[in-house]
N, C-alpha and C positions, 0 to 999 in steps of 0.2 A: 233455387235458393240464391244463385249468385243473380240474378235477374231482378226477385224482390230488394236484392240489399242496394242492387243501383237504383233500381224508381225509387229508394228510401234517400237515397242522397240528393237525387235530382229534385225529390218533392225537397229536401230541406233547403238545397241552394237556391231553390225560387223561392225562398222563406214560407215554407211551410212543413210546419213540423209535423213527423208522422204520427197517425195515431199511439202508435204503443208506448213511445216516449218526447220527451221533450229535450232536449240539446241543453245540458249545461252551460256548453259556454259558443258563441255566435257559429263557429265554422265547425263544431262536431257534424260528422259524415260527409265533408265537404273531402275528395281525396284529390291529393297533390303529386304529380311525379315530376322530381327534381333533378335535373341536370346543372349542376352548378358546383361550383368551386372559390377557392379564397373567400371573398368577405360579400361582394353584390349581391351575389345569386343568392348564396346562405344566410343573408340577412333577409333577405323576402321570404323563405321557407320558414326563417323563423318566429318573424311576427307572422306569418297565418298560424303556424303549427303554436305557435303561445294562444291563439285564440279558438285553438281545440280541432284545427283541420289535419287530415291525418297526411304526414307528408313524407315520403319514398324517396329516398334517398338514392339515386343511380351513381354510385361511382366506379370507376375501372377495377380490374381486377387486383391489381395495386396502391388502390384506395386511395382519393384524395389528397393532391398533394400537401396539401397545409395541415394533415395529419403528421407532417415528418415536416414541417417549416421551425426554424430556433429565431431566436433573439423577439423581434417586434410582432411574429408571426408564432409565435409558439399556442400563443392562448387562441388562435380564430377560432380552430374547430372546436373545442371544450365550447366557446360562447356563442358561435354562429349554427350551432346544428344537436342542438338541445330539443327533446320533444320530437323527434325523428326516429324515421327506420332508416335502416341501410341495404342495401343489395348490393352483388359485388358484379357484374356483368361484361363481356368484353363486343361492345359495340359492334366491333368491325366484322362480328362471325355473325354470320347469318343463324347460330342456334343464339345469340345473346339479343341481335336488334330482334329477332319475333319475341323473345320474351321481354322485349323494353316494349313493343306492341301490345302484346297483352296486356300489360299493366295500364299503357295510356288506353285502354279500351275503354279501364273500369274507371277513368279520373274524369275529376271537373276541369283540372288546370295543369297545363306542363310551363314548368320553366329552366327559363336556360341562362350563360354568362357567359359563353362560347364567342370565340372572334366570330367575324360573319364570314357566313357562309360555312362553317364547321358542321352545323345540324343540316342543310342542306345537303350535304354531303353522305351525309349518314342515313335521309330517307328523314328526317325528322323533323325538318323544318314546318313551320306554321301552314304553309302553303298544302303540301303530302298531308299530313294529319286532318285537319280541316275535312279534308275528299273521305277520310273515313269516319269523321263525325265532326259533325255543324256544330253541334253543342259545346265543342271544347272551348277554352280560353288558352292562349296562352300569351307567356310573360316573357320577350328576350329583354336581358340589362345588359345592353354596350357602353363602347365607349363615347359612341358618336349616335345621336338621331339621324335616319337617311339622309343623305347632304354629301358636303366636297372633303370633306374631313371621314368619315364613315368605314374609309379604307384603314384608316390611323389605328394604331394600336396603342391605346390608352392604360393611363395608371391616374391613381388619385394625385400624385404626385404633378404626372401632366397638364391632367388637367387644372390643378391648383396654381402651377407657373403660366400657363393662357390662357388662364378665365379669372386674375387679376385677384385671389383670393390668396396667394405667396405675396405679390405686391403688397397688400393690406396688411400680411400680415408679419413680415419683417421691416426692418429699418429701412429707409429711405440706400439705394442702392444693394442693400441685401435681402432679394426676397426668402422667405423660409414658409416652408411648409407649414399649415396646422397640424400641431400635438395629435392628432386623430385619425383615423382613416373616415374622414369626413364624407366625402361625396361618394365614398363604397357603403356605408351605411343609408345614408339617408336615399340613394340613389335604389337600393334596398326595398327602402321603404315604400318610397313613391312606386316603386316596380310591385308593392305589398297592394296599397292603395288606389290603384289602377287595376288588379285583379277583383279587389271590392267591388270596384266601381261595372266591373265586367257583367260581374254575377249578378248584381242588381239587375243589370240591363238585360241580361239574358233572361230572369225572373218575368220580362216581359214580351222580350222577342222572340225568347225560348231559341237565338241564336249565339254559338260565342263567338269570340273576335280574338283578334292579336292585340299585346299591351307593348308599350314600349316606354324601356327607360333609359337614361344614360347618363355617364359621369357627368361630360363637357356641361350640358343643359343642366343636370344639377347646380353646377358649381357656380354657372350665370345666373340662377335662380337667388343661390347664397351670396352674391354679390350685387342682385341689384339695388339695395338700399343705397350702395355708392355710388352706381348707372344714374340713379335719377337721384342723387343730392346734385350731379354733374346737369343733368335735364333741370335740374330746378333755378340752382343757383348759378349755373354756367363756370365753376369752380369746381376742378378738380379734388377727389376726393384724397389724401394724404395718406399715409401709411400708418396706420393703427402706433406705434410707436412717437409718432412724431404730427400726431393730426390736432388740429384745434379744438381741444374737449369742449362738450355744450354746457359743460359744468364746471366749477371751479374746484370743486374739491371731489376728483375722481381719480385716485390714484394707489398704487404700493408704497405704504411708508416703513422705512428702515428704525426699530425703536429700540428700548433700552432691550441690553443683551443682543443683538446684532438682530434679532427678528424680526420679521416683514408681517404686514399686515394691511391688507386693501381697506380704502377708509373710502367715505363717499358722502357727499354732502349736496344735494340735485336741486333743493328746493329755497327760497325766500322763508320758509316756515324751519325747515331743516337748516339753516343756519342759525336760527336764534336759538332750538333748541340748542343744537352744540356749543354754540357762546355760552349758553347761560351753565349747559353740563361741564364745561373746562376753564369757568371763571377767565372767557376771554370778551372783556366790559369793552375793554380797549378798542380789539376790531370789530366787534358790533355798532361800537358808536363812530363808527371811522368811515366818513361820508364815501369816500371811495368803494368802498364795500355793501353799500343798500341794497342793491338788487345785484339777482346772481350773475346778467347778463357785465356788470360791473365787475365782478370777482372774477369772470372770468379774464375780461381785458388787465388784471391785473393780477393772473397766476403767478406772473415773473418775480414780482417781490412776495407776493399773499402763500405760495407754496413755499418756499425755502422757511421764510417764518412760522408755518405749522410746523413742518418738518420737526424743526428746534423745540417746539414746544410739546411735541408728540412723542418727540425722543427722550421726554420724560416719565413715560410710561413705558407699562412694558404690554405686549401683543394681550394678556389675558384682561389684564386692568380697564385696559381700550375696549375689549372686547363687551365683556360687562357694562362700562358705561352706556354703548354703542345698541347694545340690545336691551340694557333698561328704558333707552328713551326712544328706542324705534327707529334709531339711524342707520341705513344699510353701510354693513362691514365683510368680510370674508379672513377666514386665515388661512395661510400659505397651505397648500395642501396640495402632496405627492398620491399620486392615484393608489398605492399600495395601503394606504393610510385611510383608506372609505372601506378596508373592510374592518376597521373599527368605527366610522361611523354611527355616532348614538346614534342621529334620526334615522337611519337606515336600515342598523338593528332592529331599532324600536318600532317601524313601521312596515318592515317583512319585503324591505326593498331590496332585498340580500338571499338567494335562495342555496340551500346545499346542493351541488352534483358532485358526480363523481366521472371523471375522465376517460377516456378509452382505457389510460395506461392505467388506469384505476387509484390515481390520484385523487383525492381529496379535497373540496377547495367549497365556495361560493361564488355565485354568480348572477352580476346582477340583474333584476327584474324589467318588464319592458317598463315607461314610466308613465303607467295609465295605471286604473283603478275599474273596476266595472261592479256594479252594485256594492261598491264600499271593499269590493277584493281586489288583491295582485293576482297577475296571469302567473302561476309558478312552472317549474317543473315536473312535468306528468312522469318523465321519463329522461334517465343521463343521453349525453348522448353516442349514438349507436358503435359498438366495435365494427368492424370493416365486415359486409357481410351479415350482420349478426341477424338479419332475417330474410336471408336471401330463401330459404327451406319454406317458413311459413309462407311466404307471398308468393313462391311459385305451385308451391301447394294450391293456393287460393284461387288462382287464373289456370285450375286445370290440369297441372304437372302432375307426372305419377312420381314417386319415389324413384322409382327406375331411372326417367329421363333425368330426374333431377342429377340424380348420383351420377348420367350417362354425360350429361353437358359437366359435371366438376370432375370428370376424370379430362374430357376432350381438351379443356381449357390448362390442366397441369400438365397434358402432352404437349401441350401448344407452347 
């Protein structure tokens, strides 16, 4: 039985579905065992496991530490480890790494977020696994690609202050972080998208490989549009605060009632309309202002006099004009405030889960569609453990052993 259900996954990872059914969604019967923690690692489990791959959860026996993180860190696990199982396992005993074996027996792909050299250590690196099957793929997400840095112990943080995206993105002298765990996500992803790219390839060599992703390289990735404005122009790129807009009217304006509202005006077409929508005759016919490449060399005076004139309206008024005649706008918006979101309501970009602590909330969807649907939530996600029973059942375990390794490990 357990021999049919793996050539049923192996035939569907070469894309080929087996007779008795067909795969709702791309990765059903594709299985994943996961070693990973905070936000890299469990953002790659979680776009496969969104696209229907079944993905195993390995955390220690005192569970993930971002199951118990506060402040900026409290929401990872609720959003990064949705549509998962969990096992609770103590690596370092020889009755925990055979049963973390057996599981990778029955997988397509293992991934990891470990420093280097940690899986190594444990008997689990790419290298050891490989010798017991060719077929695997796996995924590590570092800090560093092999290289002089690779020893370094990364954070999104690091890598944002030397890979020139903190430069970009505070004021001249004050670099600041992105609002985001930017290159743990994305770097996620690409570690997501490299495992794609695996299966495909094994679909033909019918061998797997090792993937590799990492912060540093992400984050020069998200920064070379200003690499090569510098390659092009031979002009250093400025700090997003203080840089020379390519447009004259792209900015936060402060308006009636103390409200801010992003306004944006890109086009030689998009300035007449808004002339003609704000009865401003004046600077339309104000030779200095023709063309945008003009309004820009004259933001110095052309912005403070919008300003003035925008500060007569208030964020909704603007708002309304702005979207009757198709001029791109934005209002000031705190991330708590998208889960009232009409378009996201309205569009099922918002899914219900429910927390370990059994919290209650929404959460948002990956931002794809596939046949006109969102990937939702199959499942909240997992309490610490909560299938550690079934899945060792599955690869074999008697009841006995099972209850014989969760007495050893409470002596331990």
């Amino acid at each position: 039985m357990q021999q049919a259900q793996t050539d049923e996954r192996m035939m569907q990872s070469a894309g080929v579905a087996a007779s008795t059914s067909t795969p709702k969604l791309p990765y059903e019967g594709i299985r994943i065992v996961e070693f990973a923690h905070m936000v890299m690692g469990p953002t790659c489990g979680m776009v496969l496991a969104d696209l229907g791959a079944e993905v195993i959860k390995i955390e220690p026996l005192a569970g993930d530490n971002t199951r118990k993180l506060l402040g900026a860190g409290a929401g990872f696990f609720t959003l990064f480890n949705r549509n998962k199982k969990s096992i609770a396992l103590d690596l370092h005993t020889a009755a925990g790494k055979e049963a973390a074996l057996r599981l990778i027996a029955t997988a397509d792909i293992v991934t990891e977020n470990f420093k280097p050299g940690s899986m190594a250590k444990l008997g689990l690196d790419f290298a050891a696994l490989a010798k017991l099957n060719d077929r695997l793929i796996y995924v590590s997400h570092k800090g560093f690609l092999p290289g002089p840095y690779e020893h370094r112990t990364a954070l999104d943080e690091v890598v944002q202050m030397m890979g020139g995206l903190a430069f970009m993105t505070g004021r001249p002298g004050d670099p600041l972080r992105a609002g985001s765990s930017v290159n743990d996500i994305m770097g996620g992803m690409f570690g997501a998208m490299g495992a794609m790219a695996a299966l495909a390839q094994r679909a033909v060599t019918g061998k797997g490989q090792e993937v590799q992703s990492a912060l540093f390289e992400n984050n020069v990735f998200l920064v070379a549009q200003h690499m090569m404005q510098f390659a092009v122009t031979g002009q250093a790129a400025a700090p997003m605060p203080s840089r020379i807009s390519a447009w004259a009217v792209y900015d936060v304006f402060t308006v009636k009632g103390g409200e801010q509202i992003f306004l944006a005006v890109v086009s030689d077409t998009q300035w007449a309309v808004f002339c003609k929508a704000f009865d401003l005759a004046d600077l339309q016919a104000d030779p200095r202002l023709v063309t945008n490449n003009d309004r820009v060399h004259a933001r110095a005076w052309l912005l403070p006099a919008l300003r003035l004139r925008m500060a007569q309206h208030s964020a909704a008024e603007l708002s309304a004009v702005f979207e009757k005649h198709g001029l791109p706008f934005a209002p000031i918006t705190e991330p708590q405030d998208l889960f009232h979101d009409p378009h996201l309501l309205a569009t099922g970009g918002l899914a219900p889960v429910q927390s370990p602590d059994g919290t209650h909330t929404q959460v948002p969807l990956m931002p794809i569609t596939l046949n006109g649907h969102r990937l939702g939530v199959r499942s909240n996600p997992p309490r610490l453990g909560e299938h550690t029973d079934a899945l060792l059942t599955k690869v074999g375990y008697t009841a006995s052993e099972i209850e014989a390794m969760r007495a050893a490990n409470a002596a331990g």
